[in-house]
N, C-alpha and C positions, 0 to 999 in steps of 0.2 A: 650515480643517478638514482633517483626514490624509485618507488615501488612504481609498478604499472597503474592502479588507479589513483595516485594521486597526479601521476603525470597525465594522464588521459583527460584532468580536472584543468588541469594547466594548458595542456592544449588549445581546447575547446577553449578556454578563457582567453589564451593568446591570441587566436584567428579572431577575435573580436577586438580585442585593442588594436592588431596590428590595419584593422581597416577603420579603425577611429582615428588613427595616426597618420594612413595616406589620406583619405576627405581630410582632415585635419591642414594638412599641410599644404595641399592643394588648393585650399578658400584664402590659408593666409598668405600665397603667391597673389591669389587676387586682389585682396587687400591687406598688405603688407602694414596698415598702420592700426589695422582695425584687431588689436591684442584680446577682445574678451575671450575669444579660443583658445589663448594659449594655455588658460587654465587646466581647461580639458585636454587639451595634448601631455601639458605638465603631469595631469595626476595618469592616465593611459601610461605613459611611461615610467613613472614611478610606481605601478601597482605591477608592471610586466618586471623592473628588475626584481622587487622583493618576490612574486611567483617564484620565478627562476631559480631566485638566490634558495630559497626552500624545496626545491624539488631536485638542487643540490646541480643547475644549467650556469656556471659560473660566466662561461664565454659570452652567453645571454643578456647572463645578470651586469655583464661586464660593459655590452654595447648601448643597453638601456640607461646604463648609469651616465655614459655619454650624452645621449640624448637629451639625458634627463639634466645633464647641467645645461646643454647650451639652451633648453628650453627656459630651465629658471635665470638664465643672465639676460633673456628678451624680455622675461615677464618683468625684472627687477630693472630695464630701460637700460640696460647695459652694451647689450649689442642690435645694431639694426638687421632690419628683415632684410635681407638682401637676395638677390637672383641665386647666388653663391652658397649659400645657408641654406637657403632652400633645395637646390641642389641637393648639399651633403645629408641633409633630412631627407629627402625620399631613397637616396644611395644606403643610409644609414638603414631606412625600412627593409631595404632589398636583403641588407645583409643580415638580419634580422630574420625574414622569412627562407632565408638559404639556410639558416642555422638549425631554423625548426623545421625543414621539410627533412635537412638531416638526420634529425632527430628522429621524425615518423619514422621514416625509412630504416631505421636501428643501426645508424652510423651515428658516431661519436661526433661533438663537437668541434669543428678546428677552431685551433687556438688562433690562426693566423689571419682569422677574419676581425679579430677584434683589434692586433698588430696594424692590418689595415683601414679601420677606422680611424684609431686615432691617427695613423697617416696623412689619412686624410682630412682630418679636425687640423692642423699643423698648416695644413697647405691654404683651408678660407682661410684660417685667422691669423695669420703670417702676418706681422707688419706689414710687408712691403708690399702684401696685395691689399690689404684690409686702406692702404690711404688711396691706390686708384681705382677707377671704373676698368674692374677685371673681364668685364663681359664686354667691353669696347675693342681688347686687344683677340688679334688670333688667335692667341694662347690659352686653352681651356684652362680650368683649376683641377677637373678631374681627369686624369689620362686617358689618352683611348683606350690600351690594355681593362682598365677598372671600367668603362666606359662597356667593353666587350665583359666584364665580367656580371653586368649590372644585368644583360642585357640577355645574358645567360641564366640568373636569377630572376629571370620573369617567372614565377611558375606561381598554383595554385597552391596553397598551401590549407589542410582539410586535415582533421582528425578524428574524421569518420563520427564525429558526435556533433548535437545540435544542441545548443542551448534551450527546453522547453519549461518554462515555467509552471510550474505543479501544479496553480490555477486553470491550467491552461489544461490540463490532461483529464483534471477532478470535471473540467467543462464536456471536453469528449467523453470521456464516462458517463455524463449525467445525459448525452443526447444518444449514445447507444441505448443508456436504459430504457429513454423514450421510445426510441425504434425496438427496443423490447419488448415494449408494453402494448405497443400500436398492433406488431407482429403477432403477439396472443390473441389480440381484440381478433383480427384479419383471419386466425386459424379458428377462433372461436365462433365467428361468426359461418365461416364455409362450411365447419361441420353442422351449424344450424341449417346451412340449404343445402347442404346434401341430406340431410333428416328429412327437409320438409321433399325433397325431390323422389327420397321413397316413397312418402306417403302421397305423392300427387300420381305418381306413376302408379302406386296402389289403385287410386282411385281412379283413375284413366284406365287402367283394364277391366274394371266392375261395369264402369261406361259401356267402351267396348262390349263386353258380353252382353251389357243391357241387348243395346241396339242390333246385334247381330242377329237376337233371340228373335226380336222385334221383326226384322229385317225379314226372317226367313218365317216368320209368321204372316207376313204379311205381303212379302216382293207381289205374290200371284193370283193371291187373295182377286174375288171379284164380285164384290156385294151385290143383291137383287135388284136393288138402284141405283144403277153406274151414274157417276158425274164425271162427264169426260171433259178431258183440261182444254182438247183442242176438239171446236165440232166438227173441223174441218175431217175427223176420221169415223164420224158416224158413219158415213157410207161403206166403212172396212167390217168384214167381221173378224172374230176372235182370232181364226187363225191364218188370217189376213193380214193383219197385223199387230204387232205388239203395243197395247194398249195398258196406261196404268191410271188410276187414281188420283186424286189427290197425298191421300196416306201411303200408296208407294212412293210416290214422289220425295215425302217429308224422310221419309223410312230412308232412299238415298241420300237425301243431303244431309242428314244426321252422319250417315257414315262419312262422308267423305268430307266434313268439319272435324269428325274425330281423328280421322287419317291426317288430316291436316295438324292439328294441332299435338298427335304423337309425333311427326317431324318436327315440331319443335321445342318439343321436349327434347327432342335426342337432340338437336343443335343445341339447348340452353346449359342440358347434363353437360356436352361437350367443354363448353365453353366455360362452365366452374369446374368441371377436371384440369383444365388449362389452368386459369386461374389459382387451382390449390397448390398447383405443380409450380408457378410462379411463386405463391406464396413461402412456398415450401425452400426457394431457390434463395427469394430472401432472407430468411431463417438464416441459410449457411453462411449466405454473403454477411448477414451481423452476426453469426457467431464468428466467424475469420473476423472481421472489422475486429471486436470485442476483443477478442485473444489475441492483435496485432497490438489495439491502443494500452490492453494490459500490460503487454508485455515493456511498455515505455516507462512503465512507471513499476516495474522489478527491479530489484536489487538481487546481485549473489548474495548466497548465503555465508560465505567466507567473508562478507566485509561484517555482517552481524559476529561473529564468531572472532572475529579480531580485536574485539570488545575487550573478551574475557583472558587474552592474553597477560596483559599484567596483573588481570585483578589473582587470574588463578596463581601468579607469582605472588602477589603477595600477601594472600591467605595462608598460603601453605607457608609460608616463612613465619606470619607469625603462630601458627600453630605447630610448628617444628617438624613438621612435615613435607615428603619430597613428593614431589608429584609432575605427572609430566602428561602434558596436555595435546593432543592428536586430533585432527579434525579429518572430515572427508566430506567429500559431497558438496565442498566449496561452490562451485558449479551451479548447482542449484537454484534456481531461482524463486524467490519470495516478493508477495506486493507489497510496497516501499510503507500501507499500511502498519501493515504485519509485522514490518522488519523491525520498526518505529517503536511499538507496542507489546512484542517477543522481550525485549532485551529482559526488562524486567523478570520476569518470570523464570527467563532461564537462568538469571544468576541467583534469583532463589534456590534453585535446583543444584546450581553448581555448590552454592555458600554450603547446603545439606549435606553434599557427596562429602565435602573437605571434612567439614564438621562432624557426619556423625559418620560417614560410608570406609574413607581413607583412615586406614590407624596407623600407628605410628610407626618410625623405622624398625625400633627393636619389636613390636607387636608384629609385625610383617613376616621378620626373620624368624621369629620363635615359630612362625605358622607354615613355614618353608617358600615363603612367595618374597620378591625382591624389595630391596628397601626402596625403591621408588612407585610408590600406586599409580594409578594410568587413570586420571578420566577423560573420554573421549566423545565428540557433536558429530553425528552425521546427521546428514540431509538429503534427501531423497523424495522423488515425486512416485505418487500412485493415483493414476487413474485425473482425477479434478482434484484431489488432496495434496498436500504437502507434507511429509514425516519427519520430525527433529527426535532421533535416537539423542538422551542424553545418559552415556554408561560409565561406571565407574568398577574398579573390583577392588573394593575393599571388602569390607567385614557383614554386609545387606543389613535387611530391615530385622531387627530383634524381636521378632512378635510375640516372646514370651514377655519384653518388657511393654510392649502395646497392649496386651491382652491384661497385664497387673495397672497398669496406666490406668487402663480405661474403665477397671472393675473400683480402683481407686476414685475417679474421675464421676465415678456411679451412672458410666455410659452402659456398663453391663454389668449384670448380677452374676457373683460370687459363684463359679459353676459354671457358668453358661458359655457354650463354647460356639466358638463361630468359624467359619472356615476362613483361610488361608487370605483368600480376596476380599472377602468383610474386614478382617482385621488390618488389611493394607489400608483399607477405603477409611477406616477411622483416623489415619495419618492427616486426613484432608479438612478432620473439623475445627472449626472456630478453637482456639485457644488450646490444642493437643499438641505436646510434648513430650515426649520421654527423658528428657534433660530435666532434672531437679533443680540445676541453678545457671542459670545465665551465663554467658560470655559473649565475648564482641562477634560470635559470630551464628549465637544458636541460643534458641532452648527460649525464645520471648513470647512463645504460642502462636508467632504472627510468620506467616511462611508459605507452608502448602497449601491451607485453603484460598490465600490468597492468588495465590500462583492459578488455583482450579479457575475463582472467579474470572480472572482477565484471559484466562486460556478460553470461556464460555462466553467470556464479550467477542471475542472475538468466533464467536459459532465453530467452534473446535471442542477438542475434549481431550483428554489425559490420562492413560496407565500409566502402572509400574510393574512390573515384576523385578523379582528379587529371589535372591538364593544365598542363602545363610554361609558367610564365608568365602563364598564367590564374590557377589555384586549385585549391582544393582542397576535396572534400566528405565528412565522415566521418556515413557514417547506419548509427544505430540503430535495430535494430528487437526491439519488445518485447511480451510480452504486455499484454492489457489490465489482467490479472489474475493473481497468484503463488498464487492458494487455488484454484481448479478451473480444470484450462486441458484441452485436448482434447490426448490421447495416441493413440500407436499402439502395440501391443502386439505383444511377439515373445514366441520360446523361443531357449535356448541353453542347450545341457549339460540339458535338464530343466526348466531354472528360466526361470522369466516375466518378463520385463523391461518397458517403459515408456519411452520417448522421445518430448518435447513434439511435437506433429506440427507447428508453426512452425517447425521447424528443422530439418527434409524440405527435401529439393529433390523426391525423389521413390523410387518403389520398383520395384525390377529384378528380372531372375530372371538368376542367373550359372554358366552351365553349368561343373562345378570342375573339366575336362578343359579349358579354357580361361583355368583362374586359377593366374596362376604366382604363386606364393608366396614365392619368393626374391627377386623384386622386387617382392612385391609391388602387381600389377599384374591389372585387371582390365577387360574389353572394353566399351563403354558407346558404343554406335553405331557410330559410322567411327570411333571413337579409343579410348584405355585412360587410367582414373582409377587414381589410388591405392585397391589395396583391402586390408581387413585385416582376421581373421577374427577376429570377437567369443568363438569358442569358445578361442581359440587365447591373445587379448590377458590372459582372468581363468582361464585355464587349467581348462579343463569338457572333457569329453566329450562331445563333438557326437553328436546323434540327428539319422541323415540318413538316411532309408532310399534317396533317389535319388540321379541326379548332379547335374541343375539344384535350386539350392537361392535362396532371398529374399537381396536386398541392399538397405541402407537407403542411398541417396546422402544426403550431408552438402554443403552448398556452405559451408565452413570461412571460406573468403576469398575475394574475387575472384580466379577463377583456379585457383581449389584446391577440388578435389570427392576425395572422400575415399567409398568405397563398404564398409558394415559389413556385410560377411557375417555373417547369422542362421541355428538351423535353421528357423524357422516364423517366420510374421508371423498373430497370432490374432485380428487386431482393432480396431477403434477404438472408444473411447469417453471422455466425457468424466471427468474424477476427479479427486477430491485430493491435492492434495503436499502431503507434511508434510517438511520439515528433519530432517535428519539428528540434529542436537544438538550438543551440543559433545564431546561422548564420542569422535564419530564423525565429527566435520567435517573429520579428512583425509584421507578416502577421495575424493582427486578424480575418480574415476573416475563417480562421482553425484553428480547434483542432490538428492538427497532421496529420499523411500520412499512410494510410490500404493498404494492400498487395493482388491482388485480386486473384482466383484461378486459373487463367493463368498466375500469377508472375508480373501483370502490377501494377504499384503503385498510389493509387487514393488518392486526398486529401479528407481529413475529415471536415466539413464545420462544423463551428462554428454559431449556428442558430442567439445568439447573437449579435455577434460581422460580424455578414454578415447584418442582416436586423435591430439591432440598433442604433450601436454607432459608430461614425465616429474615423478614427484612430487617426486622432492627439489629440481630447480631452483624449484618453484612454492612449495615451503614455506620455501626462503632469500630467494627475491622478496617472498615474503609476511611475511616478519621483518623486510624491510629497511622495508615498507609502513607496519610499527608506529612504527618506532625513528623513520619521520617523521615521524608525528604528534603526536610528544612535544613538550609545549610549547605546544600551541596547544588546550587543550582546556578550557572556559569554562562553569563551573556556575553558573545563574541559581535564586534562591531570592527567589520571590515569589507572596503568596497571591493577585498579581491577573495572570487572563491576558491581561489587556492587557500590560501592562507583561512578561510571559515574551515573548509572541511580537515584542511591539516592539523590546526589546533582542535576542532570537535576530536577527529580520532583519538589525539594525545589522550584528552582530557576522559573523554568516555572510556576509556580504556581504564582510565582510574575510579570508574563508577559515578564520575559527576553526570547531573542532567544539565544539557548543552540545550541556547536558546542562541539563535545568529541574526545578525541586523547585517545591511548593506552600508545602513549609513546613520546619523544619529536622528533623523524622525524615524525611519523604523524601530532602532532603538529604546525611544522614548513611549511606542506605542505598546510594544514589547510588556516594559517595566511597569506600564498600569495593566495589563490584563496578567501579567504570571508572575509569581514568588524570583526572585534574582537576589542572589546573596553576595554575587562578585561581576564586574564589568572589565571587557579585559576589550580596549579598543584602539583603533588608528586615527591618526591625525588628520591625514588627508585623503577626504572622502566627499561625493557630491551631497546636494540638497542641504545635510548638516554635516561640519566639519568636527573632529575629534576635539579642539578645543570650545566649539559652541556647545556639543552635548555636556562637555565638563560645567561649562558657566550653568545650564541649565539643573544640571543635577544640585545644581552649588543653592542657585536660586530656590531650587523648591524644597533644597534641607536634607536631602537623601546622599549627598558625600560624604554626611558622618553616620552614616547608616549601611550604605553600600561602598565595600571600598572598591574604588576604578583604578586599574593598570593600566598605563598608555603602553601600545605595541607599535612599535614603527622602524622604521629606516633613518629616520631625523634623530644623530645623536649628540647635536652641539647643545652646549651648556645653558646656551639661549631657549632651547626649543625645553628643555627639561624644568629651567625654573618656571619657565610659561604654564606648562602644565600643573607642578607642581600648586604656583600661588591661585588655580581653580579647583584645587583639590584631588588632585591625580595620588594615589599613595605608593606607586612605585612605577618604574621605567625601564622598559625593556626595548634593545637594540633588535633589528632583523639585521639579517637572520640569527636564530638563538638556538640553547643546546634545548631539548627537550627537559631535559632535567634541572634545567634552569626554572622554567615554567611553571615544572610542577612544584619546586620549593617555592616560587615565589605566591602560587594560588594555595597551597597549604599555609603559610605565613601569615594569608588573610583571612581566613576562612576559618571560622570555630568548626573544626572538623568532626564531624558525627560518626560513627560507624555505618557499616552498611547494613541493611539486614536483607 
């Protein structure tokens, strides 16, 4: 049986064909002459035996292939639809889902359910029932006994996964961010009225006191010339009865309008205390929502890390080298972003360890350590980050040859010495090497800066340490999440900026009578970091009314702290990135563009690529990053996702970049938006079939340019020349050895090295 996630692929893909087979079946009882279904039943069965056949479910593979003939001898007008076939097709499904609930449950296949179908394939198509009307006589076709076992095979058959389309999750993600945004507005705005509810209650007790002052100046007052309200009490005198004015009068009902209207203040305070406490309640409910819908679209980190299983075999072979490869923290989970967009980077990291970290057997022995090196990926969550440990213990970073490198390189003058984590941080620039001459797997200048770059798209960041003879550990740290991650918000020139708050060391105040500018240079305890003024880098006019003004500390690299002078720091809160686009994707100076809770849209500042690296070195780095990957780029066209993600792993596992179609318009949509150097597809597929995508590649010239493998279950001589005279350049049977595979896509493929 395969691995747990490809079966789990299978599964889930199963419980969908096996309910396109009973509706299937059940329409064409109703109308038994009306065949346009049978197509779709035909391929539903033919994408479930070849699943099966690869995931190594033979009894499966064995019942489907059943199916799959008598369905193809109705489609070819060979046998009619009868009450009896029809029958053995829904028995035939039963047996089918007894197989896989087996399965769930982690019982082996019986052999003696497939013994039983064809038993009963034997009993419709028996001459001797096949010429009368078998449903006229008493006598069933299928026994009671099977009848009582069918019957017993009722059950639900579930594999705890749901099929959800990735558009579909990118769309919940994008309407939490809304309810993100809406939620800041809603927090933003109550702390405006409870602002103003101070200052009205301020002003409500000045009242108050007014009137009170009033009140008692005045309650018993009795001027020389009484105007009495009522005359009816002239006849009373003063201490006859209690007599007031007009201005007592006013003097009371001033008070008791103010009494009035502080009850409802305290009822309206009330009521947006309630209100924030809602609001507040919200908050939690879209952070749980958020952290649920993310969680849909994680991947463990042991299927990234599965990657590098052969590539680390077959580096070290050809570098004669042993090495033996240890993971942890499989478990772990990563956003299917990240997981996507990691691969790259860390097989830079790994290609390094091989290349310059791991030495050789006999250099191992000579040092007292085993002839086999160790590198090893763990993975581990902290806090809203993600950490990928990548260690190795070979021979570490030589920084005596970094520090002649770079005096050579005239990054540093002859003398000048720099600590420990500077000299690491020089590993990271454009075109550094400490390799003199080339080979297939080091020493081209093109490496770790590029590794930093895509580690910084993705708002993360990257150390090393190292120990001379020990080893060496390169860790990344990432978010958990690339759609709502928690920002800090500044000003500069006017405008509102945004930077991941993961990527804080922390925040200063920098008196600018102390910040010399011409080196650049700025006070940070008992010592001075690099500082640089954010108004100064995108050329704005700075609003500063003081002289101490906000500094954002960056820890760039081990060793390298970098301080971004701001005018204002206005904030934190959580929010969404959205990408720039492709319009806009070379403004390295940002990550992307956040939404603020007034609906204003701030860019997101790239800590990197703002106080690093100049843009044109990043965009010839980034040219040469293409022109590598030409050649190794590997489109898979198959309606069954067992069979995409079983051949992707093969295939990425050898370092190709994998592109997957369902069917041949997706295919064809594919091959005009992305670089495809090899087609590796199936015959029989909905919308476009495996021989219409070939006519079409034929048609527009690209068969002598891209060469296509057909992959399929159809291995007659028939089905192969067909392919062949559309331009197919080789032919492969399912199920296949793995190693089949890969000889036959090296074969076509002018293979490049990796870098």
């Amino acid at each position: 049986m395969a691995e747990k996630p490809l079966l789990d692929f299978f599964l889930a893909e199963a419980e969908d064909h096996l309910g396109v087979l009973e509706k299937g079946f059940l329409d064409l009882e109703k109308n038994p002459s009306e065949l346009s279904e049978v197509q779709e039943l035909f391929r539903a069965a033919h994408t479930l035996k070849g699943s099966a056949a690869l995931v190594k479910l033979n009894i499966i593979s064995e019942v489907a292939h059943s199916l799959e003939d008598v369905l193809e001898s109705i489609r070819d007008g060979n046998t009619p639809v009868t009450r009896s076939v029809i029958d053995w097709f829904l028995h035939t499904h039963d047996s089918m889902k007894f197989l896989i609930s087996e399965i769930i449950s982690g019982n082996p296949e019986k052999k003696e359910i497939a013994a039983e179908v064809q038993e009963s394939l034997k009993e419709v198509f028996s001459e001797k029932k096949i010429s009368k009307n078998i449903y006229s006589e008493k006598k069933k076709v299928i026994p009671e006994k099977r009848q009582e076992a069918r019957r017993k095979q009722d059950i639900e058959v579930s594999s705890n996964y749901v099929r959800v389309h990735v558009d579909n999750i990118e769309q919940m993600m994008n309407l939490v961010g809304e309810l993100t945004i809406l939620k800041n507005y809603l927090l933003s705005e109550t702390k405006e009225v409870l602002n103003l509810q101070g200052e009205v209650n301020y002003a409500n007790s000045r009242l108050i006191k007014e009137i009170d002052e009033f009140s008692s100046r005045y309650a018993y007052s009795i001027p020389d010339k009484i105007s009495y309200v009522d005359t009816l009490l002239e006849d009373f005198r003063e201490l006859e009865f209690d007599r007031y004015d007009e201005l007592n009068l006013f003097a009371r009902k001033l008070h008791e309008i103010i009494d009035d209207i502080t009850e409802g203040i305290k009822s309206l305070t009330g009521s947006f205390v309630q209100f924030s406490d809602h609001v507040k309640t919200m908050e939690r409910l879209n952070t749980d929502m958020r952290n649920l819908i993310s969680q849909s679209r994680m991947v463990e980190a042991g299927r990234l890390f599965q990657r590098f299983t052969r590539t680390i075999r077959s580096l070290a072979h050809q570098s004669d080298k042993k090495v033996r490869f240890v993971v942890s923290g499989t478990e772990t989970r990563i956003d299917k972003v990240i997981y996507e967009r990691l691969s790259d980077p860390l097989l830079h990291i790994i290609r390094n360890s091989i290349s310059h970290g791991i030495e050789s057997p006999e250099e191992r022995v000579s040092k007292g350590k085993s002839e086999e090196g160790r590198i090893s990926l763990l993975a581990r969550r902290e806090g809203n980050s993600v950490v990928i440990d990548v260690k190795d213990d070979g021979r570490g970073v030589d920084l005596k040859s970094v520090h002649r490198k770079a005096v050579k390189m005239g990054i540093l003058q002859k003398g000048e010495r720099l600590t420990k984590g500077r000299l690491i941080s020089l590993l990271f620039r454009p075109g550094f090497s400490t390799h003199e001459e080339t080979d297939m797997m080091s020493g081209r200048g093109v490496g770790l800066d590029v590794v930093r770059e895509a580690i910084a798209e993705l708002n993360g960041k990257i150390s090393v340490a190292t120990s001379e003879g020990k080893g060496t550990i390169f860790r990344i740290k990432l978010p958990l999440t690339l759609v709502i991650i928690n920002t800090v918000k500044l000003k500069a020139g006017g405008i509102e900026f945004v930077v991941p708050s993961s990527l804080i060391q922390e925040l200063i105040e920098v008196d600018m009578h102390q910040y010399d500018r011409e080196k650049e240079s700025v006070p940070l305890r008992e010592s001075h970091v690099q500082g640089k003024d954010l108004c100064d880098l995108l050329r704005l006019d700075p609003v500063r009314p003081g002289t101490k003004i906000p500094a954002i500390v960056f820890n760039l690299m081990l060793g390298k702290q970098v301080a971004l002078l701001v005018d204002e720091i206005t904030g934190q809160e959580d929010t969404v990135i959205k990408p720039l686009g492709r319009f806009l994707e070379g403004l390295r100076y940002y990550a992307g563009v956040s939404i603020s809770a007034d609906g204003k849209l701030m860019p997101v500042l790239s800590p990197v690529g703002l106080l690093e690296r100049p843009i044109e070195i990043e965009e010839s780095i980034r040219s040469k990053g293409k022109d590598v990957e030409r050649g190794r780029n590997i489109l898979i066209v198959d309606d069954s996702l067992s069979v995409r993600k079983f051949v992707s792993i093969i295939l990425e596992q050898k370092g190709y970049n994998v592109y997957a179609a369902s069917n041949g318009m997706e295919a064809l949509t594919i091959i005009d938006e992305h670089p495809v150097d090899l087609i590796i597809t199936d015959l029989e597929m909905p919308v476009m079939h495996g021989y219409e995508l070939l006519r079409e590649l034929k048609r527009r010239g690209l068969s002598w340019t891209i060469p296509t493998v057909v992959l399929t279950s159809r291995g007659s001589e028939k089905h192969k020349e067909k392919a062949a005279s559309l331009g197919a350049k080789d032919y492969l049977i399912k199920p296949f050895e793995e190693e089949t595979l890969l000889q036959t896509v090296s074969r076509h493929l002018k293979t490049l090295p990796l870098t």
